[in-house]
MIPA-847875 format. One record per residue (C-alpha): x, y, z; residue in one letter. Coordinates in steps of 0.1 Angstrom, whole numbers, padded with zeros to 4 digits, always signed. Example, Ala and Ser with C-alpha at 12.3 -4.5 7.8 and 13.67 -1.06 7.14 Angstrom:
<mikols>
+0123-0045+0078A+0137-0011+0071S
</mikols>
This chain:
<mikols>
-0628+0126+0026X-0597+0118-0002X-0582+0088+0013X-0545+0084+0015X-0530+0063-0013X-0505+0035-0003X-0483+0041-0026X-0483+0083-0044X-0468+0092-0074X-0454+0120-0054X-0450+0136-0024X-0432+0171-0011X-0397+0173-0007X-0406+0204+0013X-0397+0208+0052X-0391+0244+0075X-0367+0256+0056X-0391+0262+0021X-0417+0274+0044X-0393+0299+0063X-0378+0311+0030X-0419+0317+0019X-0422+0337+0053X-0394+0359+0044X-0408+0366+0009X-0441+0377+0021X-0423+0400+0050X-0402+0412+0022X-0431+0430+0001X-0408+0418-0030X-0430+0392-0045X-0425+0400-0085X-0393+0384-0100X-0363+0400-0080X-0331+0392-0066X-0339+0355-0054X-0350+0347-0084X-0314+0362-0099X-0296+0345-0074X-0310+0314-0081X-0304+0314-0118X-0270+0315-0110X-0267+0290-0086X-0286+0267-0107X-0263+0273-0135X-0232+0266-0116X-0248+0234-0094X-0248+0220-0128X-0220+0236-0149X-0237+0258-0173X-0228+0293-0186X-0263+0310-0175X-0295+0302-0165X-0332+0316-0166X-0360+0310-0144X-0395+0313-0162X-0432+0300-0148X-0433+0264-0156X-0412+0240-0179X-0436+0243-0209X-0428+0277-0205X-0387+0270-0206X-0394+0249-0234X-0411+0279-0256X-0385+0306-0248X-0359+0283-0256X-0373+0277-0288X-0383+0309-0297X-0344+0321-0287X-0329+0298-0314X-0358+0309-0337X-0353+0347-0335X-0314+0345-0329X-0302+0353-0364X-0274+0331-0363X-0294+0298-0365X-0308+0292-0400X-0346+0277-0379X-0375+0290-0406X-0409+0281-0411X-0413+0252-0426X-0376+0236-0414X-0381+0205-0394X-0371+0196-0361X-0363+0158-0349X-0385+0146-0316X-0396+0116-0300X-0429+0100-0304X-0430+0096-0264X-0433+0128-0249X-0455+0153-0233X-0473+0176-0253X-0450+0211-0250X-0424+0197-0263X-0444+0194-0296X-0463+0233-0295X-0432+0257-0292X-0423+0239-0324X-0457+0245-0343X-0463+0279-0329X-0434+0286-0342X-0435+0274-0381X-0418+0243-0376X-0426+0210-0384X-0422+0180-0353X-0404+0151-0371X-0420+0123-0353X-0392+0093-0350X-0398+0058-0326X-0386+0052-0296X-0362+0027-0279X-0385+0006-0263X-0362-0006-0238X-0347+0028-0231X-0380+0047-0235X-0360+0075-0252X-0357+0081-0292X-0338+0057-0312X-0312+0070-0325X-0304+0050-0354X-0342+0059-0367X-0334+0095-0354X-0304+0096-0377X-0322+0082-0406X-0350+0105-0404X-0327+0134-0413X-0333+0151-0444X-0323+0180-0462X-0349+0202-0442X-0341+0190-0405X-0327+0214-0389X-0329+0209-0351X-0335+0181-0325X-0353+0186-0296X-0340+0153-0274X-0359+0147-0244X-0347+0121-0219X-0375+0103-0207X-0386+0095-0166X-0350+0106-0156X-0335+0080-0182X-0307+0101-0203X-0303+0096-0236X-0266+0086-0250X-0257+0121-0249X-0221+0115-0268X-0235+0098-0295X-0265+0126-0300X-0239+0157-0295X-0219+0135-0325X-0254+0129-0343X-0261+0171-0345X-0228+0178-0351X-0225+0161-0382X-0256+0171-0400X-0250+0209-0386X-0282+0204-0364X-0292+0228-0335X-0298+0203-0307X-0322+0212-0275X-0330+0190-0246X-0359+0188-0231X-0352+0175-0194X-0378+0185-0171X-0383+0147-0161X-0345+0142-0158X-0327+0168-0136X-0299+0152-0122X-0292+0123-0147X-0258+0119-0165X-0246+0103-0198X-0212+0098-0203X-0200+0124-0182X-0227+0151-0198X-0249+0166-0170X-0286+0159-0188X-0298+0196-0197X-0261+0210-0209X-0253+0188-0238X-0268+0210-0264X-0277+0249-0273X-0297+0249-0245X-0317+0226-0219X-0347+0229-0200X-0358+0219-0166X-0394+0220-0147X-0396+0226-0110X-0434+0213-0106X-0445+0199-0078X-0443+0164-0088X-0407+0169-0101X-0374+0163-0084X-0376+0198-0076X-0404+0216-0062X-0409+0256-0064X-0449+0252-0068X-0444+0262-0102X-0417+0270-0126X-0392+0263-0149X-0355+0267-0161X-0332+0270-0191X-0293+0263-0191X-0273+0275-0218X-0237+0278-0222X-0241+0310-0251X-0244+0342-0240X-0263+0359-0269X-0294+0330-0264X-0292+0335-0229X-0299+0377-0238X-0325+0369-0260X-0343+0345-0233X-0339+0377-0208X-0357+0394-0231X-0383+0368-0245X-0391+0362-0207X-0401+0397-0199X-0422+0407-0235X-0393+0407-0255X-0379+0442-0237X-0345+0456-0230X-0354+0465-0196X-0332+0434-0180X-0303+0436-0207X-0269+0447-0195X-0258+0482-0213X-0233+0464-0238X-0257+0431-0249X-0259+0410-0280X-0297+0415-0287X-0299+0453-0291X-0282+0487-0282X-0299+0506-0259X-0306+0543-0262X-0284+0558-0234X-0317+0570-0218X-0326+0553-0186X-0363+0557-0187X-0368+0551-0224X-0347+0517-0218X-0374+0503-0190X-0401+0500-0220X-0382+0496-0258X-0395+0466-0271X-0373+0445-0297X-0383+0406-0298X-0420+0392-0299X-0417+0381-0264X-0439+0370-0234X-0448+0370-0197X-0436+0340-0183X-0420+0354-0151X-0416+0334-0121X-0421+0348-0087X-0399+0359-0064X-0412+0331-0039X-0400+0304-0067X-0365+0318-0067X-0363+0318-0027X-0375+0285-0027X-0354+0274-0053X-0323+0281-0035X-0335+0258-0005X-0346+0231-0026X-0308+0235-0048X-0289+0229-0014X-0314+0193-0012X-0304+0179-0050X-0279+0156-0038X-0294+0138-0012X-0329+0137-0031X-0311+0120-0062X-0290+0100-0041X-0323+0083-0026X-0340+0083-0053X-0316+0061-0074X-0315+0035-0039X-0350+0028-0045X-0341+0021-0080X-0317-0001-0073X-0343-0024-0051X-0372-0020-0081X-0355-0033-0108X-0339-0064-0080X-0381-0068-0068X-0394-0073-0101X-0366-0090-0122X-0381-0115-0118X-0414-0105-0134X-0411-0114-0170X-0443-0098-0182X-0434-0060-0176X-0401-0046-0193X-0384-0021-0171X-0365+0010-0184X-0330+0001-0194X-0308+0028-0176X-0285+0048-0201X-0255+0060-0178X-0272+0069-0145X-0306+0078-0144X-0321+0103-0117X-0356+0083-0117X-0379+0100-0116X-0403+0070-0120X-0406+0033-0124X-0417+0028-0158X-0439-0006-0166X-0442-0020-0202X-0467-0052-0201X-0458-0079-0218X-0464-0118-0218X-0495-0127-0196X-0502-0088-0188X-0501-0080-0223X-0531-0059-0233X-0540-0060-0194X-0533-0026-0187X-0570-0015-0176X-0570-0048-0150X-0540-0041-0136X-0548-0003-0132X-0580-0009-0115X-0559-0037-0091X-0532-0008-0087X-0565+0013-0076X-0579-0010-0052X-0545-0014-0038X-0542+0023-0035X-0512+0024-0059X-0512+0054-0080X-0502+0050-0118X-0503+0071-0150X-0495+0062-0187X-0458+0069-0194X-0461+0106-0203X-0485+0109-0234X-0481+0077-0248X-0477+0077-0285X-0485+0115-0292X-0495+0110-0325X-0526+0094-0314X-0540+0123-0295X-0568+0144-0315X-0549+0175-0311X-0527+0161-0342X-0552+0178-0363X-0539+0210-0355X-0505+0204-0358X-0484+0206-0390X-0461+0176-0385X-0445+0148-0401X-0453+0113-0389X-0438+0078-0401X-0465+0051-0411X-0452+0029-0383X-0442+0041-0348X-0448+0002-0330X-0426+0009-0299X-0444+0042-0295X-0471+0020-0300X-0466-0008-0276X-0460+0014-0247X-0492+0039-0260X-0513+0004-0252X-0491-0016-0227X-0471+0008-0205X-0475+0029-0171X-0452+0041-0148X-0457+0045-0107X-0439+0074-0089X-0407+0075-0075X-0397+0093-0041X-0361+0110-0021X-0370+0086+0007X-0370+0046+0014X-0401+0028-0003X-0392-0005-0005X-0425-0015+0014X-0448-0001-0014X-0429-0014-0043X-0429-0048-0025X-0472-0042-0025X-0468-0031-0061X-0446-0061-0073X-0472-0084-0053X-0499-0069-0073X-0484-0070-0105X-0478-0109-0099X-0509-0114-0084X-0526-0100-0118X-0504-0114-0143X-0514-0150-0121X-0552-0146-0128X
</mikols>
């Protein structure tokens, strides 16, 4: 029997309302993408102040129609062989869309304290083939968004966001996920969100969000209004439910994800709200611990963990203090991939990476993250602050 760990990396956000709204589904009959889902695009969109919004199956999935919109949309000069700007720290699909798509990952270093890309090295990196950024703001932590809008602008850059760890962080007044062409969210179960699976896209441009529709659903016109911006339809009803005009996919959601979407929308404020009270007792618990460095909030994160770079007497420590975390029943992960560029797969990937990536580095060796939760943990980050001292003591 799977013993209960002290302290998850996460737990369900779930009660009888998710589980009533599943019920209803299943009476319904409907469970392909329907109305719920529809509904829920929308009220996503306006929670957060964007123009549209589309639900697809996971956010890998929002992160490849999202590229593949600003690929195929003809007014975006994205080719093979242009390259795009992206942080060494990040999980792998923001890297793929990229690749499958001709286009070469620019690999620049993070911020070690902020865990994001620096931006200084992101705005050195850009040459007369970068095109596009993909940002992603890290564990909830948004990047300077003002500064990056500024940063794209100048150099004519398409800039994406991926912010499926982030929903609910702001910079500068810029909701994380709206700051560029478009900005992707994941509603996995570990997420702030939970719909089982899925993901989203926010955009504010009406012709992307078209092409999305159709990308979605195998790149048909079948969900495109009469008058669109992707393609005209033919006037016949029945020839319209199958004309194919973009190379697209299935990456529907189900209609279950949309219904439970709209209960878990109505939850956002109070499940950020307690998520950034425990952050405000980590970072007091273990200010006094100089050997980790804790993420260094850029305008108000939505936490969705508490990052852990060793330094000092834990430096290089990471495997003891994991198998102390174990014992203890604390659950821990690297932070996201580490320094990507280290991972095998890079042999399949036509990318462009510096000689020297050392904060990438540093936290590829020396940093973890434990989970974050909507309700009051102050007990298990006491445990956790105990073992870390207890470690970094030995």
């Amino acid at each position: 029997m799977t013993k209960t760990p002290a302290y998850p990396l996460a737990t369900s956000t779930w009660d009888d309302a998710e589980y009533s709204a599943i019920r209803r589904v299943t009476e319904s009959g409907r469970f392909t993408m329907g109305p719920l889902v529809k509904e829920f695009e929308g009220a996503f969109a306006a929670h957060f102040g964007a123009g549209f919004g589309v639900m697809v199956n996971s956010g890998s999935s929002a992160n490849l129609i999202a590229v593949a919109a600003a690929v195929v949309d003809p007014r975006f000069d994205l080719a093979r062989g242009d390259e795009v700007l992206v942080p060494a720290v990040s999980w792998p699909t923001t890297y793929y869309p990229l690749t499958q798509y001709g286009l070469r990952p620019k690999f620049v270093d993070i911020d070690i304290d902020t865990l994001n890309v620096d931006l200084d090295l992101l705005e050195k990196a850009v040459g007369p083939r970068t095109k596009a950024v993909f940002a992603v703001n890290l564990l909830g932590n948004p990047n300077d968004l003002t500064r990056l809008r500024a940063l794209a602008e100048a150099h004519g850059l398409v800039l994406l966001e991926d912010n499926c760890e982030s929903l609910g962080a702001v910079s500068d007044g810029i909701v994380t996920g709206t700051a560029g062409l478009a900005g992707t969210f994941s509603s996995f179960f570990s997420h702030h969100i939970a719909t089982m699976e899925g993901g989203i896209i926010l955009t504010d441009d009406e012709q992307l969000y078209q092409e999305m529709l159709s990308l979605r659903s195998h790149g048909w016109t079948r969900d495109l209004p009469a008058e669109n911006h992707v393609h005209d339809k033919s006037g016949n009803a029945w020839d319209d439910l199958f004309r194919f005009v973009l190379p697209g996919y299935n990456v529907r959601p189900l209609e279950m994800e949309g219904a439970l979407g709209l209960e878990q929308l109505k939850k956002i404020p109070d499940l950020i709200a307690g998520r950034r009270e425990n952050a405000e007792y980590f970072q007091e618990r273990f200010s006094g611990i100089p050997a980790v460095r804790l993420q260094k909030e850029t305008g108000e994160s939505s936490w969705f963990g508490f990052s852990m770079v060793l330094e000092g007497a834990l430096a290089g420590r990471r495997a003891e203090l994991v198998t102390a975390f174990d014992e203890a029943g604390i659950e821990s992960r690297p932070i996201v991939a580490g320094n990507f560029t280290r991972n095998p797969v890079m042999k399949h990937l036509d990318a462009i990476v510096p000689d020297e990536l050392p904060a990438a580095d540093k936290v590829h060796v020396d940093g973890l993250f434990i989970g974050n939760h909507h309700y009051p943990v102050r007990d298990g980050l006491d445990l956790v602050a105990e073992t870390v001292e207890r470690v970094a003591a030995g």
